[in-house]
Structure formats: structure tokens, C-alpha cells
C-alpha positions in Angstrom: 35.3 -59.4 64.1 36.1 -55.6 63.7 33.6 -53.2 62.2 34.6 -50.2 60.4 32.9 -46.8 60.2 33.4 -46.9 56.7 34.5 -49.7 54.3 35.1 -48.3 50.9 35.1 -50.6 47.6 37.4 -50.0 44.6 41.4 -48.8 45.6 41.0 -46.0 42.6 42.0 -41.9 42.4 38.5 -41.5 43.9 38.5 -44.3 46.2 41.6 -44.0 48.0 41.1 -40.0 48.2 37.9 -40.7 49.6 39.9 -43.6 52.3 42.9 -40.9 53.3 39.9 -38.4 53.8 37.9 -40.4 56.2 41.3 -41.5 58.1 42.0 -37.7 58.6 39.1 -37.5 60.3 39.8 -40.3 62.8 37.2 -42.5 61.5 37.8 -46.4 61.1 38.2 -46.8 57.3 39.0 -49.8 55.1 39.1 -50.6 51.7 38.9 -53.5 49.0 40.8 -53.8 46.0 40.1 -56.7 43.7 42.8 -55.9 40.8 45.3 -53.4 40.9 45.3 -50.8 43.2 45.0 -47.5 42.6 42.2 -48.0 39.5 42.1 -47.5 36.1 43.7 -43.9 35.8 47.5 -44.7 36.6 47.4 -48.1 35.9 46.3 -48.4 32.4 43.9 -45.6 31.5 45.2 -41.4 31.7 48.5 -41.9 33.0 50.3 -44.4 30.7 47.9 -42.6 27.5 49.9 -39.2 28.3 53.1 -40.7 28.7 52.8 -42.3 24.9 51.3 -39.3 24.2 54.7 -37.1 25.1 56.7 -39.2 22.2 53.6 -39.0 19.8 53.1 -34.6 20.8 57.0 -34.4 19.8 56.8 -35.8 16.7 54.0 -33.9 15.7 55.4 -30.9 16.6 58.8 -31.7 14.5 56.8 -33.0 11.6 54.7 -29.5 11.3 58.4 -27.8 11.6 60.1 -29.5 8.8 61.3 -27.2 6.7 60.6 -24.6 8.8 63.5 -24.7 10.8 63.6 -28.6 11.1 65.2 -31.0 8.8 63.0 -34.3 9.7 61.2 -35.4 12.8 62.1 -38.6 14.8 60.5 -41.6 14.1 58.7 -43.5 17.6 60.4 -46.3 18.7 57.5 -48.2 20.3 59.0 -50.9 22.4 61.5 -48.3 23.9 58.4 -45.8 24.8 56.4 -48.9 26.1 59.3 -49.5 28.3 59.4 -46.2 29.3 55.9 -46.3 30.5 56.1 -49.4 32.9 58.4 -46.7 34.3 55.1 -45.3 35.4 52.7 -48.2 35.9 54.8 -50.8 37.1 55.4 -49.2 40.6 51.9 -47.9 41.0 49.9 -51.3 42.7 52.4 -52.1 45.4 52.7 -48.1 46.4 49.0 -47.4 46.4 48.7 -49.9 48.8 51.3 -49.6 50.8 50.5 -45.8 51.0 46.8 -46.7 52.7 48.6 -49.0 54.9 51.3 -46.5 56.3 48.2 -44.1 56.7 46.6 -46.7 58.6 43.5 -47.9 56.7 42.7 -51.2 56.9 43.5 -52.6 52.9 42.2 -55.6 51.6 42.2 -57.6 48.9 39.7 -59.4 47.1 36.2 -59.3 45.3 33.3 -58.4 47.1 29.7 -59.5 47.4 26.7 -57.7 49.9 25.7 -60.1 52.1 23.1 -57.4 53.8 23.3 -53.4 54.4 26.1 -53.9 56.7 28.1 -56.7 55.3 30.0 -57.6 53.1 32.2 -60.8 51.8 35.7 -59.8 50.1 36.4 -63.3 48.9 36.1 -65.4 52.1 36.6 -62.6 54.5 33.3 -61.0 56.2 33.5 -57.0 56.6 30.9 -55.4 58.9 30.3 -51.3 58.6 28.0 -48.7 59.3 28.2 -47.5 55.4 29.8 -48.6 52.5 30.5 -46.9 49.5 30.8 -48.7 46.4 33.6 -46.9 43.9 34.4 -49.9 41.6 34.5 -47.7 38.2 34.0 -49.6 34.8 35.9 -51.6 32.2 36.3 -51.8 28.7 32.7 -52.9 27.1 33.6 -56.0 24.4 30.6 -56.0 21.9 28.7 -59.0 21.3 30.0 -60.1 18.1 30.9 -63.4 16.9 34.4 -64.0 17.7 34.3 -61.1 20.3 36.8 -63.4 21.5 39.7 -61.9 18.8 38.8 -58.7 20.6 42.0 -56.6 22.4 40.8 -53.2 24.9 42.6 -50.5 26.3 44.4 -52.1 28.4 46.2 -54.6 26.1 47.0 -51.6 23.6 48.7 -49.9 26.3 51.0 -53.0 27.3 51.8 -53.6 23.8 55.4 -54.2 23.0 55.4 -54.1 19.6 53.1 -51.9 17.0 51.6 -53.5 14.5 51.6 -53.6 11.0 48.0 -52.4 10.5 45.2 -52.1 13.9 41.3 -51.3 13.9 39.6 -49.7 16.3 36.0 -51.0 16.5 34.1 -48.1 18.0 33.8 -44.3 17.4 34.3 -42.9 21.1 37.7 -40.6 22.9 39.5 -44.3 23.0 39.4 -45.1 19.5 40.5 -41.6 18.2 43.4 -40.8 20.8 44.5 -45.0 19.9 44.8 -43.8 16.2 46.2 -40.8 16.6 49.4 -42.5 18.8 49.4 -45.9 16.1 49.2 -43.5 13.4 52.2 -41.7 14.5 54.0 -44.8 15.3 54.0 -46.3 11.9 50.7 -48.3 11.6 48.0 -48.7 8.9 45.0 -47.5 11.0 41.5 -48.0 10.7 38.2 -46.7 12.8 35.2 -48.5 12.0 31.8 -46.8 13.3 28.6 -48.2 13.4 26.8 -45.0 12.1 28.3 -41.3 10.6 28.2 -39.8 13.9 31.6 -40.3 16.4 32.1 -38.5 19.4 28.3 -37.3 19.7 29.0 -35.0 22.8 31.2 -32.6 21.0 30.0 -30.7 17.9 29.6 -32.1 14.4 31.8 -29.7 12.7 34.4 -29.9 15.2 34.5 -33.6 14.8 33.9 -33.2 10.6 37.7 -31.4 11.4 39.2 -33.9 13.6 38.5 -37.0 11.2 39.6 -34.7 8.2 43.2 -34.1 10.3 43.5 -37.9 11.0 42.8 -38.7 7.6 45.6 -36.5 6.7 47.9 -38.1 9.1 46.7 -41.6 7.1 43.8 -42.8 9.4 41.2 -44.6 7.5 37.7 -44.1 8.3 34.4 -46.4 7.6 31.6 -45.1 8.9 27.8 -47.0 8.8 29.7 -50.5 9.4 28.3 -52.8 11.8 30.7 -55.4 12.4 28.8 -58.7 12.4 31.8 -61.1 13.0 35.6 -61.8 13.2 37.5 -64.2 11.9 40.6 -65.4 13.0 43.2 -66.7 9.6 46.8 -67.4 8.6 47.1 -63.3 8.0 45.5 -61.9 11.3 41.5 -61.2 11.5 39.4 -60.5 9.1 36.2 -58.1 10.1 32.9 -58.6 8.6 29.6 -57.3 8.3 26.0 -58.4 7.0 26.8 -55.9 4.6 29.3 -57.2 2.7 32.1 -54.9 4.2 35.4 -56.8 5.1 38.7 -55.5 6.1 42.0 -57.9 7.4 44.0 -56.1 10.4 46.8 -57.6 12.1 45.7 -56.4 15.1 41.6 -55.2 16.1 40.5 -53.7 19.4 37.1 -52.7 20.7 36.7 -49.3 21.5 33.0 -49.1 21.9 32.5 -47.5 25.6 32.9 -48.8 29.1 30.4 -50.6 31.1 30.5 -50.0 35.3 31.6 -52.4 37.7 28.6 -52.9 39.5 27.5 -56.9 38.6 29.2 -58.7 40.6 28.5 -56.8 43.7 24.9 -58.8 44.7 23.8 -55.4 44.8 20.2 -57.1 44.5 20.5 -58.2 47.9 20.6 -54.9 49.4 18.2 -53.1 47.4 21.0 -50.9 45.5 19.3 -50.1 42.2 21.1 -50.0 38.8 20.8 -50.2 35.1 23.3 -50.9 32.2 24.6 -47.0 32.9 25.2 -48.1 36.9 24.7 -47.7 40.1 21.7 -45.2 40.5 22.2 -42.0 43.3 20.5 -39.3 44.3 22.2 -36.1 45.1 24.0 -36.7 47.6 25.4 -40.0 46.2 23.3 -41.8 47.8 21.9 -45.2 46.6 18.4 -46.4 47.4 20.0 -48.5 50.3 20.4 -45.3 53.1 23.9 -46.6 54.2 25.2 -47.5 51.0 26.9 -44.6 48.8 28.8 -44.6 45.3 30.9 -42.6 43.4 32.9 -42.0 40.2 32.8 -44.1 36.7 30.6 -46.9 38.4 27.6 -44.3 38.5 24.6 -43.9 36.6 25.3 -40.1 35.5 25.1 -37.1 33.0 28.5 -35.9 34.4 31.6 -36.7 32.5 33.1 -40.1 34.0 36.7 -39.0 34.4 39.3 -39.0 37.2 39.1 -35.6 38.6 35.3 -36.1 38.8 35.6 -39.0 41.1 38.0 -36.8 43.5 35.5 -34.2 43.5 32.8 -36.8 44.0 34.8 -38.3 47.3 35.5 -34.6 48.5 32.1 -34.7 48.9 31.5 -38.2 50.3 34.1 -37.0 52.9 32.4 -33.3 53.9 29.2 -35.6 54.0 29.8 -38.1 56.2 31.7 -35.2 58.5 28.0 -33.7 58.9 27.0 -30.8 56.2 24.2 -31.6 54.5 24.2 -29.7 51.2 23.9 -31.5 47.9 26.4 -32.2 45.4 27.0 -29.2 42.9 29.4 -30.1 40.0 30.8 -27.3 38.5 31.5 -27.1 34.4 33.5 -30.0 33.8 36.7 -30.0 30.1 36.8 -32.8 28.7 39.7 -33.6 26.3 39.9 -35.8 23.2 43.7 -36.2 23.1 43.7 -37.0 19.4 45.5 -34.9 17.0 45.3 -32.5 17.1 43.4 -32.1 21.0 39.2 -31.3 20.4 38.7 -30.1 24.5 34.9 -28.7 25.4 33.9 -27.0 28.5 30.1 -25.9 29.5 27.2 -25.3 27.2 27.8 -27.1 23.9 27.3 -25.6 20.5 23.8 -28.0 19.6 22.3 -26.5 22.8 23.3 -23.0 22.5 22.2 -22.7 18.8 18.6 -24.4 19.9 18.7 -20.7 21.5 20.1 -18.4 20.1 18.1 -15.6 21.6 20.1 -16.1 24.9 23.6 -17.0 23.5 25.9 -15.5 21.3 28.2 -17.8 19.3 31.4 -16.9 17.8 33.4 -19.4 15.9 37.1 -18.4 15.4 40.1 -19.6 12.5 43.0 -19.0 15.0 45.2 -21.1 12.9 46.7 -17.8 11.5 47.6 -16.5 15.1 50.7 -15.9 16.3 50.6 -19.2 19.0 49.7 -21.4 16.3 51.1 -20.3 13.4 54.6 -20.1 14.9 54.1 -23.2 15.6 53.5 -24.3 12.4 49.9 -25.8 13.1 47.7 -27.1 10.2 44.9 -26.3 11.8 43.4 -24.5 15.3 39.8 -23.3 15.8 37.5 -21.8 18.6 34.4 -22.0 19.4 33.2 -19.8 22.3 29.3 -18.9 23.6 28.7 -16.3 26.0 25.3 -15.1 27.5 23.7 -12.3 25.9 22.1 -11.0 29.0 25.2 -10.9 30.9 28.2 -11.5 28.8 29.8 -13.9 30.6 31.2 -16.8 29.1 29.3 -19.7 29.5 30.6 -22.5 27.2 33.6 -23.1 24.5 34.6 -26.1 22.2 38.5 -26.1 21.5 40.4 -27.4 18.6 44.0 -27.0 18.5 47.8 -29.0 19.6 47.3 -26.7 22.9 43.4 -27.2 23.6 43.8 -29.3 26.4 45.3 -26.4 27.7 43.5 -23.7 26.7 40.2 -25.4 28.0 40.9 -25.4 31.6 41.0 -21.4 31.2 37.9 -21.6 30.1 36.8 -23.8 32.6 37.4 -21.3 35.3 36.0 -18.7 33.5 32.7 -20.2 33.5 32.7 -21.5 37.1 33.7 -17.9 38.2 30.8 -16.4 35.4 34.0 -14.4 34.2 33.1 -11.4 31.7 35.0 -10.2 29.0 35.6 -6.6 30.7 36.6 -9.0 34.2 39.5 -11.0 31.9 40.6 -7.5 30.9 41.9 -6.6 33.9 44.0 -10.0 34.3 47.7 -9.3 32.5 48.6 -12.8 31.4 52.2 -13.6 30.8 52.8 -13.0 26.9 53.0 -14.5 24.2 51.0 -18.0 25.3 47.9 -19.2 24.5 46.1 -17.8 28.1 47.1 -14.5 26.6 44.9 -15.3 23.8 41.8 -15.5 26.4 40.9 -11.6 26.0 40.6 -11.8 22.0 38.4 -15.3 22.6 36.1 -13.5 24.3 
């Protein structure tokens, strides 16, 4: 029976960088896919989201250039962009593994269960290493609902072939407002329904308080303080219920209420690996209570955004690690993008935290609708906010709001990681006019 140096679990963006990593350094790697290989991200998550997303941006832009220059903007034809997008998905499985195998990583395929610190079982075959590291990520969380059964996720709204009359999203989190956003724009009747008034709690109420105002103008209904208690299945599609009395019929209703980590099927009890309903708990050098067992990316139990390039980042480190330096894991400021529409992107300290101190941190919050990158554009609406440090001036965290945030915010990003100053972004001469031109009037 071979033993590996490393066996790694889950064939995702952070797993397989992790796999070719290792390989470079002429260890003995493997790794176990039990679904598709190459994860969530270019399967049916990121990837396919911003291919939709290129048919949805252009008709957005038209639409706010009618009359301006434009006569009409095209309508989405659904099935064709669908089709479009398999473009993308459909070869990704068979060339993510085919690319570890050419490299000359053991693949295999299967799901896998800890027999002890050493071994594993992926299906009937038994894998020995000297560490494993667990990078599984999560799926779509299905609330527990009667008829949670009727429920549709992320997955089956991107593989849909045909839109639907009228679709609810059941859930207030990125998911639900980026689905509405593309539905919206392709025709649909759209409805968010929330459990409580307050969506998208990491990013800032009033920047939200402008996102749902923008959807509502683009005809997406919200209901807010609605606890869906049941669905019901009739001769018209589903029809959503709470103790409440509220009721709505949709032809079509998904659940858009988080993600939940891959990590309970693993026997992870059998090898002391400790978790909770968040995941697989690390310390800081992504190491599990088990000393040869590691984890990284969306199967983790962590305050860090759970998003593709974080998993890279996380198996950078994994691979320096195992290749002998002994530092822990430093994440730097980490965007994160609502792709909705228009794009809400936040980067560093947020606005709740820097106004619980606002002795340290000065806030400035900026109508750039008016200026000349949005306004040419024809944009109903584009806002900044942006905090710097008081004792040192640097900028230290911004919240985003515009067709171009998503953008914009990785700027930002790098100004924060490299403690950039106003006076140090003054001596940068940005190619002009674009929105990274706009960075010295931000700040």
C-alpha cells in the first residue's frame, strides 16, 4: 500500500493549488475529490455568477444610456446565456483532474472517512499519510422548513434553462441579492424574503438601505421580518407561508440562507479534529487539534471572509509550512464584493467599528454620482465611503457603492495592506480618466 507525504481532501481553487505546490516540491502528494473537481468556484459558484453577470452588466449599462445616446437596451435571452456558460463549467471537472494527473499527483475519487491520524477510507480504498489536510469547503444550507423539500440553491439557479415567471429568494445574504439582481434583469417578478430588517449585516446599514432602494427600483420586491414557516407545493407553483399570516405564490423559490462546511461526513470524531456548526476549528497555523491534520478555506471555522482567493492564500501557506518556516498565518485586508446592482464592495475597517471610535478615525462619506466616471456613465447612483487614521493618515478601511466598485475596491485593498497615505497616492500618476484616477480625491 503506498503512503503519501501528504494526502489532501477536496479537488477545489485552494486544494489543488495547495496539491501542485507540494508536487513542486518533490513531495508525494494525493488528493480526493468526491463531486466535481476543481470545487465550488468554477463549477457552480464565482465563475458561472460572472459570466451571467457579463449579459446582466450590459444591459444595465444600455438601460442607464437610453436616451442618452442609446435608443433601447437588449433584452437577456436566458437559455442562450445559460448555454453560453456550460461554455465555462462544462470542461472544468475532466480538466482539473486531468491537470493533477499530468503533474503527477496521485487523484482519486470518492468520499472519505478518518479511520485514525494516518488513514483514511475514500470509499473502499485505504490512503495512509504522514498529514492530511482537509479542504472540503461548504454547500448551500437548506433551512429546516416544512416542505424544505420544494427548496432550489445556487447550484440549480445557475443550471437553469429557462427563467421563470416570478422566483423568491429565501434569505437575506450576497447569494440572494446578486440572484435578484440577474432574475430581475432577465425578466422575472422577484422577491427576497428576510427573516428580520437587517440583510447583509457585514457591510453598513445605510449602504445596504441604498442597495435595496436600487433593486426596488429595478422591480425587486422586498419583505422583511418574514419567517417562512412552510411551503406548499399546488397546481400554480409554491406557495410560502409563515405563522404570521404572510403568504406569497412563486413559480420558482430558492434558499439563500448561508452555507454550511463540509466537515460531517468526514468521522472527524475519530481523530480528535474539533468542530462546530461554523467548521473545522484551527489554530494559526491551520492546524486542527489532531497535530498532523490541517484545514483550509470555506470548510473552516473563521472571522476571515470564506471566498476563493482566501483559500489560495490559505494553501500558500500550508505549502511554505510544510516546506519548514514556522511563522503564523497573517491575512491581509481582505474586498469583498456584493455583485448586485449596482456592486456594494468593502475592504478593512467597517463603518460600525470606526464610528464606535471616532477619536482614531476619520470618516468621510462621498456622493460621487455627479463625477465625471459615473455620471458619463449615466449612473443612478455611486457613493464612497472611506476611513483613514487620524494619527497617521493612512487609509485604513472603505465601503464602495457603485457599477465599478468591485473595481475600485481592490485599489483600496492595496492601499491598506501597503498603509498608503494620501501625500504617498499623490505621487502615483494613474492613467486618466478611470476610476483609479479618482483614488487621490477619495482620499
Amino acid at each position: 500500500m503506498d503512503k503519501f507525504d501528504v494526502v489532501v481532501i477536496g479537488a477545489g481553487p485552494g486544494g489543488s493549488a495547495l496539491a501542485y505546490a507540494l508536487k513542486a516540491q518533490n513531495k508525494k502528494v494525493a488528493i480526493v475529490e468526491e463531486n466535481l473537481w476543481g470545487g465550488t468556484c468554477p463549477n457552480r459558484g464565482c465563475d458561472p455568477k460572472k459570466v451571467i453577470l457579463a449579459a446582466v452588466d450590459a444591459r444595465r449599462r444600455a438601460q442607464n444610456l437610453v436616451g442618452k445616446g442609446l435608443q433601447s437596451a437588449p433584452v437577456i435571452d436566458w437559455p442562450a446565456l445559460i448555454g453560453f456558460e456550460k461554455t465555462f463549467t462544462d470542461p472544468v471537472s475532466d480538466g482539473t483532474k486531468k491537470g493533477l494527473q499530468t503533474a503527477g499527483i496521485t487523484v482519486i475519487d470518492g468520499s472519505v472517512k478518518f479511520v485514525d491520524k494516518h488513514t483514511i477510507l475514500a470509499d473502499q480504498t485505504k490512503v495512509v499519510a504522514d498529514k492530511f489536510v482537509i479542504a472540503t469547503g461548504a454547500r448551500p444550507k437548506l433551512l429546516d422548513v416544512d416542505g424544505k423539500r420544494y427548496f432550489e440553491t445556487s447550484t440549480d439557479f445557475l443550471k437553469m434553462t429557462a427563467m421563470p415567471h416570478s422566483i423568491t429568494f429565501v434569505g437575506g445574504g450576497y447569494i440572494a441579492f446578486e440572484f435578484a439582481a440577474m432574475a430581475s434583469a432577465a425578466g422575472a417578478d422577484v422577491h427576497i424574503v428576510h427573516h428580520n430588517d437587517r440583510p447583509l449585516k457585514a457591510f453598513a446599514k445605510a449602504d445596504v438601505d441604498r442597495l435595496i432602494a436600487q433593486l426596488e427600483d429595478n422591480g425587486v420586491h422586498f419583505h422583511f421580518g418574514v419567517d417562512i414557516s412552510r411551503i406548499e407545493n399546488n397546481a400554480d407553483g409554491y406557495e410560502l407561508v409563515s405563522a404570521q399570516g404572510f403568504s406569497l405564490q412563486t413559480d420558482k423559490v430558492f434558499c439563500t440562507a448561508g452555507r454550511i462546511p463540509n466537515d460531517d461526513t468526514l468521522a472527524l470524531d475519530k481523530v480528535g479534529v474539533e468542530f462546530s456548526n461554523r467548521g473545522i476549528k484551527v489554530n494559526d497555523h491551520l492546524q486542527t487539534a489532531s497535530e498532523n491534520i490541517f484545514a483550509l478555506g470555506d470548510v473552516l471555522d473563521k472571522s476571515q471572509p470564506k471566498l476563493t482567493p482566501v483559500s489560495g492564500f490559505e494553501a500558500q501557506y500550508l505549502a511554505e509550512l510544510f516546506a519548514g518556516q514556522t511563522q503564523a498565518i497573517q491575512y491581509p485586508a481582505i474586498p469583498t464584493v456584493v455583485y448586485g446592482t449596482p456592486r456594494l464592495a468593502m475592504v478593512g475597517l467597517s463603518v460600525e467599528k470606526a464610528e464606535a471610535q471616532k477619536d482614531n478615525y476619520t470618516i468621510q462619506n462621498l456622493d460621487l454620482t455627479g463625477w465625471f466616471t459615473y455620471h458619463r456613465l449615466n449612473e443612478p447612483l455611486a457613493h464612497a465611503t472611506v476611513i483613514t487614521s487620524k494619527k497617521t493618515g493612512a487609509v485604513v478601511g472603505a465601503s464602495l457603492m457603485s457599477g465599478e466598485a468591485d473595481e475600485l475596491i481592490n485599489y483600496f485593498a492595496m492601499a491598506i495592506n501597503r498603509q498608503l497615505t494620501p501625500e504617498n497616492l499623490k505621487r502615483t500618476i494613474f492613467a486618466y480618466p478611470t476610476t483609479a484616477s479618482d483614488l487621490t480625491y477619495l482620499m
